[in-house]
C-alpha positions in Angstrom: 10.1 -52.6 -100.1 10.4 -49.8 -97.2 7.3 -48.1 -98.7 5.5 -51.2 -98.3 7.3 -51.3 -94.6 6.3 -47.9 -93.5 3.1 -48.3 -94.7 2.6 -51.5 -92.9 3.9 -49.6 -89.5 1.7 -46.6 -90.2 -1.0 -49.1 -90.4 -0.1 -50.2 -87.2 -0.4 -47.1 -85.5 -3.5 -46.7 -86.5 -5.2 -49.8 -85.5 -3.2 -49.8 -82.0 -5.8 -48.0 -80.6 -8.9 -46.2 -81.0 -8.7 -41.9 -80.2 -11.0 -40.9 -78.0 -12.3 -36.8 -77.4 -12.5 -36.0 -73.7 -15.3 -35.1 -72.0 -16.5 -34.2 -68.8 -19.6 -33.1 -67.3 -20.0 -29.8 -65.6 -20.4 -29.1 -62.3 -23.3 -27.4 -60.6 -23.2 -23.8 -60.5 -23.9 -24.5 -56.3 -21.0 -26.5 -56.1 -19.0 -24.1 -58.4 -19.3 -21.4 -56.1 -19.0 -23.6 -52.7 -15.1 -24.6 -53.7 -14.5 -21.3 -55.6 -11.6 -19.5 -53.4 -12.4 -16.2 -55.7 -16.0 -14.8 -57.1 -15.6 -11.7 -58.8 -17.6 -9.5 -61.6 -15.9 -8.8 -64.5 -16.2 -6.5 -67.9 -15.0 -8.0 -70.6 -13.1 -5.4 -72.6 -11.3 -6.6 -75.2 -11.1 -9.9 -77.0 -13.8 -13.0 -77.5 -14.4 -16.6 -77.0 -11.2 -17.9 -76.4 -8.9 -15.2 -75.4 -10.1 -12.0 -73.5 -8.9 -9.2 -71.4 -10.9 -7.9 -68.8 -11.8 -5.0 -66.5 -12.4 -6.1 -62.7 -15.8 -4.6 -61.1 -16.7 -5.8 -58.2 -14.8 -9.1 -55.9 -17.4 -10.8 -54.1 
């Protein structure tokens, strides 16, 4: 009996609502840089996609 209960509420849960991904779309690289408050040029030194450390060159 509570399997068939937790079941039923697990059940539930699922079909409260469908999940939905966010998304956005990106802004223009013109409109990027007019509300940017900081433009600078940077080395990436160490790291990848995700996570990086970096080296500043250059603040614009």
């Amino acid at each position: 009996m509570k399997k068939a209960a937790v079941y039923c509420v697990l059940l539930g849960l699922l079909a409260a609502g469908p999940a939905h991904a966010s998304s956005w779309t990106d802004p223009s690289f013109e409109s990027m840089v007019d509300d940017a408050e900081l433009i600078a040029l940077v080395e990436i030194t160490e790291g990848g996609s995700f996570l990086c450390k970096g080296k500043v060159l250059d603040v614009l």
